[in-house]
N, C-alpha and C positions, 0 to 999 in steps of 0.2 A: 572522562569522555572516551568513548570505543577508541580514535583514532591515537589517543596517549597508550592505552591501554595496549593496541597492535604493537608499540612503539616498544614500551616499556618490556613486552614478552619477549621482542624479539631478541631487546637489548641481551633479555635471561640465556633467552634460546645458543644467542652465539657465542656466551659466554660456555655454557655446556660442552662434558664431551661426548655428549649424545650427539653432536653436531658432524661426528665424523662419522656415525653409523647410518645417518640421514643423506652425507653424501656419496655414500655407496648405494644405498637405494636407490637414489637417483642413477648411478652409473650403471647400476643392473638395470635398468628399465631399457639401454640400448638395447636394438634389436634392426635385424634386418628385415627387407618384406618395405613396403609403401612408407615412405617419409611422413614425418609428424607438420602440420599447419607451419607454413612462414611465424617469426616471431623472434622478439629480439632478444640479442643471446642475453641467457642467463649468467650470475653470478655466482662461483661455487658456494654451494651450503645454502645458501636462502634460496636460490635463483632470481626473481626476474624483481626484485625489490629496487635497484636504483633510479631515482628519478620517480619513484611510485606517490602519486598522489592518495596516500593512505584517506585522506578526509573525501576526497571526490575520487575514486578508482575512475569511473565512468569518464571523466577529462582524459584521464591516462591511453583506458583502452581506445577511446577517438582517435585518441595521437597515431599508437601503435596502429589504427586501422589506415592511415592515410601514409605509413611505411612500408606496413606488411600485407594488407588487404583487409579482406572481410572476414575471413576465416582465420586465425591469430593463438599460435599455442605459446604459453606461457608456463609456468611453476613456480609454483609458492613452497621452500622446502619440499618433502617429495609427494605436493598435490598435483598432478597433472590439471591444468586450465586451460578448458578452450573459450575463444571469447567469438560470441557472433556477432557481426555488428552490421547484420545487415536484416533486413525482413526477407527476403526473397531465401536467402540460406535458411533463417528460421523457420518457416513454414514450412522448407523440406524438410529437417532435422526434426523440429520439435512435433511438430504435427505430422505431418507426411511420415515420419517414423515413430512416433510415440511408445512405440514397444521398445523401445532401445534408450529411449531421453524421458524418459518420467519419473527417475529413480529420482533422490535426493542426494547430498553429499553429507559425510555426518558432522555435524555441526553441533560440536564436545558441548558447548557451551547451554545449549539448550537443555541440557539436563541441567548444568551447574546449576543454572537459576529458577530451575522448576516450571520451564517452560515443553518438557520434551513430549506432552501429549498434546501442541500443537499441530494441526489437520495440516498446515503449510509445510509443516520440514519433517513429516513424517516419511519414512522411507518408501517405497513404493512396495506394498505388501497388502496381503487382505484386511488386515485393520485401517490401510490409506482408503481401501476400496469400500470399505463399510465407512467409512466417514464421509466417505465418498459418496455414496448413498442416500446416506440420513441427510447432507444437504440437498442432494438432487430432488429429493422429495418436498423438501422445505423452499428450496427456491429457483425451481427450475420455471419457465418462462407464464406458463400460466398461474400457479401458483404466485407467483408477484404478484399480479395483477389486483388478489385479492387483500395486497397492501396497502394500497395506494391511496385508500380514505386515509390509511390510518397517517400514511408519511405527509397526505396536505395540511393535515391537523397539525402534526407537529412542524412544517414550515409554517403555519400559523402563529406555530409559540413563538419559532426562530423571529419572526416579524416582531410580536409584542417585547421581546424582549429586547432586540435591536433599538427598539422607539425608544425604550423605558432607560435604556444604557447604552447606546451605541461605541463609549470608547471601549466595552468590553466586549464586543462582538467578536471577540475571538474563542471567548470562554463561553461564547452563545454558541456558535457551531459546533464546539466537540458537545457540547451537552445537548444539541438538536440530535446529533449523530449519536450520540450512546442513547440518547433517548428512544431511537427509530428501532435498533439494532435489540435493545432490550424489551421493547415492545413485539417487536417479530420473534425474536427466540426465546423468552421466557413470559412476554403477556405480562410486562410489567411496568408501570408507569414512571419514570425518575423524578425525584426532588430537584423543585430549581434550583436548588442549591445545596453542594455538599450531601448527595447522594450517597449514604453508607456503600452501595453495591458498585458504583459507580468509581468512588472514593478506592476502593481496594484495588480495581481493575488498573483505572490509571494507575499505581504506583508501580502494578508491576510490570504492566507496559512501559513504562517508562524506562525503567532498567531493562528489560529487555528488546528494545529498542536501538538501544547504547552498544549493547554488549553482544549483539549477533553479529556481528561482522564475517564476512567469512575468513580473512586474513585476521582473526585474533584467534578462529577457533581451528587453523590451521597450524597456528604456531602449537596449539596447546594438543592436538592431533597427532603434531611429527617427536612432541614431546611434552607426552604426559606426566613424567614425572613433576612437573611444573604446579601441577597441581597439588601437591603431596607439600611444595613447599608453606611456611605459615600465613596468615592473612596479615602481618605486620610487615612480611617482608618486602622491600622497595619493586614496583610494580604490578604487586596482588591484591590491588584493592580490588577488582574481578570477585575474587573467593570474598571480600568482607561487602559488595553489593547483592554478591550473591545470595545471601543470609537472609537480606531482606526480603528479596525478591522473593525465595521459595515461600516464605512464609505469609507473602500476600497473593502468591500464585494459587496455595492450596484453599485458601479462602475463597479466589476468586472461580475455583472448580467446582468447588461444594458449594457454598449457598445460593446464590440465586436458582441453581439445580434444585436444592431442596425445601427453596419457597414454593416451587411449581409443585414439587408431590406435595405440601402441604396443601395447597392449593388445590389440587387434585381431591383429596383425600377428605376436604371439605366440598367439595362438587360447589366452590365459587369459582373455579377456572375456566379461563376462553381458549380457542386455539393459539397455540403459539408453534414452533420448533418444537419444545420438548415435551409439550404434553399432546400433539400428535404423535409424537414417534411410539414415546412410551405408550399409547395407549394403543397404538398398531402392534410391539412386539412384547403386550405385557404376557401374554400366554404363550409365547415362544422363546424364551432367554432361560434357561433355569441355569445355565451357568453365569449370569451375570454381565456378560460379555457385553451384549448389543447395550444395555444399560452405560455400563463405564463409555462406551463408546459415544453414548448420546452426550451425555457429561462432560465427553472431551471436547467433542465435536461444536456442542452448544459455548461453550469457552472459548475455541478458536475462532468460530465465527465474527464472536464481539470485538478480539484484537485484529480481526481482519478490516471489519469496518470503520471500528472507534478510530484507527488511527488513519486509514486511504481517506474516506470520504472527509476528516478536517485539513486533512493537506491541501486535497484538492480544491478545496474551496480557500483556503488560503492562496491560493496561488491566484485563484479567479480572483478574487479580489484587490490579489497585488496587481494583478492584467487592467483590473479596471481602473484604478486610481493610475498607472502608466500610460493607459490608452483613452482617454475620454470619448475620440469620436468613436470606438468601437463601442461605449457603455452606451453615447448619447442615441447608435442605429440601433442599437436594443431594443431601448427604452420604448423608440420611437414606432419600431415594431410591435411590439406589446400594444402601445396604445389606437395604434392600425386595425389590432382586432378584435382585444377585449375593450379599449374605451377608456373612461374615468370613473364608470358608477361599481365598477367591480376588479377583483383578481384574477390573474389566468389559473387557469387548472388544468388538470389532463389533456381534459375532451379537446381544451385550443391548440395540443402541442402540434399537431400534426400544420397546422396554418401557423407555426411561427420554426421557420426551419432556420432562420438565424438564432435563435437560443441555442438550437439542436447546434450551431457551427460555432457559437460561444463555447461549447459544452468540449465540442469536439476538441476546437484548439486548444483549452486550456490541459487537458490529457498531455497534446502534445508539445505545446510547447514548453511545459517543463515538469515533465514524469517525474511523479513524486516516487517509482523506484527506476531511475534513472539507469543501474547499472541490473536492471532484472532480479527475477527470484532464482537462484541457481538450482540448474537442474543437475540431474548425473545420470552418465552412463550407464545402462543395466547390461553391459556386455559391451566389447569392442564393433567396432566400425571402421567402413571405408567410404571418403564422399568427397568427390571430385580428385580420386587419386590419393590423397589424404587419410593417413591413418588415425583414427581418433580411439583411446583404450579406456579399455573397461575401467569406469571409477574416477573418470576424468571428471571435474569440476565444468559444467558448460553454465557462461555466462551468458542471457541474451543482451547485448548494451542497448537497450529501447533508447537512451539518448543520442546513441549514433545515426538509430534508425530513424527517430524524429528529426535528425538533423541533414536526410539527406535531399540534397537540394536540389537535386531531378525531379523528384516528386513533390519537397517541398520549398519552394527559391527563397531566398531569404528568411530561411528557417529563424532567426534570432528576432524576428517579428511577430506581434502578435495578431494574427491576421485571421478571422473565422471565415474571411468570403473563401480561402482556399478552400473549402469544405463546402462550396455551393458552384452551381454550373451557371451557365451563361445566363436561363432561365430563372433562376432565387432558387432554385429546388436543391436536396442535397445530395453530393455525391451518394456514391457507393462505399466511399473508404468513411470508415466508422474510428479509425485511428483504433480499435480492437487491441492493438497490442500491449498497451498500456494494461490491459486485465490478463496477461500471459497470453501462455504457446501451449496446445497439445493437451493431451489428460491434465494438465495440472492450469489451466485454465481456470479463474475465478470461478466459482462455480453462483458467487454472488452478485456476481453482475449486472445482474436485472434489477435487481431491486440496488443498488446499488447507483446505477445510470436514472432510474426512477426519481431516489432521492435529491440528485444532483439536480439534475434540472429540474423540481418542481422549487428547490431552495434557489438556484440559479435565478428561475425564472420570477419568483417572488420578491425576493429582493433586489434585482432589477425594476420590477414595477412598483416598487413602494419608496426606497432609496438610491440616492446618489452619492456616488464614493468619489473622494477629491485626495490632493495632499493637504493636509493640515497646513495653516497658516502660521508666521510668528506674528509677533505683538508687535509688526508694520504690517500684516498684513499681506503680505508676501510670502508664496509658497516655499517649503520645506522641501529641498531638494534632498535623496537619498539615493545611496548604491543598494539595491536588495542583496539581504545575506541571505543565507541558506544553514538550516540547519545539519549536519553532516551525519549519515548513519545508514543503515539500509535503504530505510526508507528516507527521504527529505519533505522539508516545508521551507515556506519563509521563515526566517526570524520577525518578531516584530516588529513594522517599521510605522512612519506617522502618518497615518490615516484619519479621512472625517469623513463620516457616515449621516447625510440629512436627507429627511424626509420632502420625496418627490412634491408631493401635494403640500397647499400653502397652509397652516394650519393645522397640519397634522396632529392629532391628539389621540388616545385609546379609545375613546371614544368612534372618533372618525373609522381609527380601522377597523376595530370592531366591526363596525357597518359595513364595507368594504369587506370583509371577511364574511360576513351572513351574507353579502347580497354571491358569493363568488362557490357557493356549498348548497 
């Protein structure tokens, strides 16, 4: 697991006498001119590692925010970190200056595992900004829109396959999700089961999941010879996951890429991502370039959403079996306006603003990337007196920010009315930050938010989520875990998933599904 893995390098790290060349870096970095962010002192040689919640950072930085403030410098060996843990700093920083915070920090490990053509943690250069493109074209706000049959179709399947197996509802949403995401970028339909393309993707998401940490790839940053050492050695098993990984990564770059030119090339293909782009810059790339780009880009896309949108609904779902009366005003909502003889769809979203505040709270109350996507400095800074230097790690903490209780009171609640005014109608805070800050803003968000609530809102109107019972009958009390790494979900816990309507069969919904299209 990444947080053994941080654990185990660090142990190498201080073992090193590279350790003493690292803390002279650090020592050079004083300077006079405007003081660095409040933060609590570091350690020599590591810096600010004691007491560090390796598996949850984001608990940590809350802490240090209610010590040191909102604006918080840290070091990890000699990464300069700043950590923001506020929205109101965010939006000046990240957005209000985005010429200065759109950079990336390099994150060694992304090459280790054949991850480094990633659109996410590419460094901020004309190849981010042509990837950058090829998505804005593919799913910028109108361009969704012409999604939107396809993703109720496939919350359709999410429904049949729920009915058909609800205890494995959990392997129904990543496969409704890779199924959405592979349908828009390459126009390709997934097997219910054991998806060869599907099949590659996860694997190497998964490891690369584990192993992006920013404090593992820090450690292997301040010293790379670390890597040189053998994949038997005690705490390198990094370099023997990483073996795997590249090898399902390169898989997962190339083919599905080269079913579409096949696809192409037989003139059986529909619009997707890739055979729009290609067929826009086929007479303008003779070096090849926009091509690998489309390739990379169509790849990073899938690990952007195969892995957010199953979290998130993991979590709605944890909300719902936690919170019944918030599932039971749903429900009751839904049937306020579609009724019993059909399903909601699009057209009803705008008259059910409580899903919209289901949708919303679940973002917030618990960000599946809790401690942000880290940006970096593309140059020094000063903001509010405070020196911030070029190359600095900036962390946004969305958990801090979800959690403040000015805005939101009793933040550890799962409450959607905060998200509607005194009339039912809904605010204006969209909780937005949960899809980043600034240039490097989800640029899939649309269709993204699309997917959620038409899956939200479906499975709402068809099922009811409860705790599992034992064999008296008696609910199955549990502490939700969490899975620990960039990103989070729940872990699995014990859920029962039954059908709203008495009777329910494939049949019935089937029916329900024609009458709702």
């Amino acid at each position: 697991m990444s947080s053994s893995t941080a654990t185990n390098l660090t142990v190498l790290a201080l073992l090193s006498a590279g350790a003493i060349i690292v803390n002279n870096i650090a020592l050079s970095k004083r300077r006079d001119g405007p003081p660095l962010p409040p933060g609590p002192p570091p350690t020599p040689v590591v810096g600010n590692i004691r007491g560090f919640n390796v598996g949850a950072p984001w608990l940590t930085y809350t802490e240090w925010a209610a010590a040191y403030g909102d604006l918080v410098y840290s070091r990890f060996f000699d990464q300069d970190i700043i950590i923001i843990n506020s929205e109101e700093i965010a939006r000046d920083l990240l957005d209000n200056r985005s010429h200065i915070y759109s950079d990336r920090p390099v994150i060694v490990t992304n090459d280790l595992i054949g991850i480094g053509f990633n659109s996410i943690f590419l460094r901020y250069s004309p190849k981010w900004r042509l990837h950058r493109r090829l998505f804005h074209q593919a799913f910028k706000q109108d361009a969704a829109l012409s999604l939107r049959p396809m993703q109720l179709r496939k919350a359709h399947q999410l429904l049949r396959n729920t009915l058909q197996s609800p205890q494995e509802y959990e392997e129904h949403i990543r496969l409704h999700s890779a199924s959405v995401i592979m349908s828009a970028v390459y126009d390709y339909e997934t097997a219910p089961r054991g998806d060869p393309f599907v099949t590659i993707i996860d694997k190497a998401i998964t490891i690369a999941i584990e192993e992006i940490q920013p404090q593992v790839a820090a450690v292997l940053g301040a010293f790379p010879f670390i890597l040189s050492l053998p994949s038997w050695f005690p705490g390198m098993s990094i370099k023997r996951r990483a073996t795997i990984s590249k090898k399902y990564a390169a898989k997962w770059l190339s083919e599905p890429f080269q079913y579409v030119q096949e696809r192409m090339r037989s003139g059986t293909y529909a619009p997707s991502m890739v055979s729009d782009a290609l067929e826009k810059w086929q007479n303008q790339d003779e070096s090849g370039e926009v091509t690998t780009a489309i390739r990379e880009a169509a790849a990073s896309a899938f690990i952007a959403a195969s892995d957010s949108d199953p979290s998130v609904m993991g979590v709605f779902v944890l909300a719902m079996v936690l919170y019944p009366e918030v599932q039971e005003r749903a429900w009751l909502s839904i049937q306020s306006v579609v009724g019993t003889a059909r399903l909601p769809n699009f057209d009803d979203r705008a008259s059910l603003p409580y899903i919209d505040a289901v949708l919303r709270e679940t973002l917030r109350w618990h960000p599946i990337t809790p401690a942000g996507i880290p940006h970096a400095t593309y140059t020094e800074d000063i903001y509010n007196g405070y020196y911030i230097p070029k190359g600095a790690m900036i962390l946004p903490n969305i958990w801090a920010m979800t959690r403040n209780e000015a805005k939101y009171p009793n933040p550890d609640e799962f409450k959607p009315e905060r998200f509607l005014d005194s009339n039912g109608a809904l605010t204006d805070d969209t909780c937005d930050m949960a899809f980043g800050f600034g240039r490097r803003v989800c640029v899939g968000r649309h269709v993204g938010d699309a997917s959620l609530w038409s899956s939200m809102a479906l499975m709402l109107a068809t099922f009811k989520f409860s705790k599992q019972k034992d064999e008296n009958g008696i609910d199955i009390e549990f502490e939700p875990q969490w899975f620990a790494g960039l990103a989070t979900h729940p872990l699995p816990f014990p859920c029962a998933i039954t059908p709203r309507h008495e009777g329910m069969d494939m049949g019935k919904l089937n029916a329900l599904i024609e009458a709702s299209v």
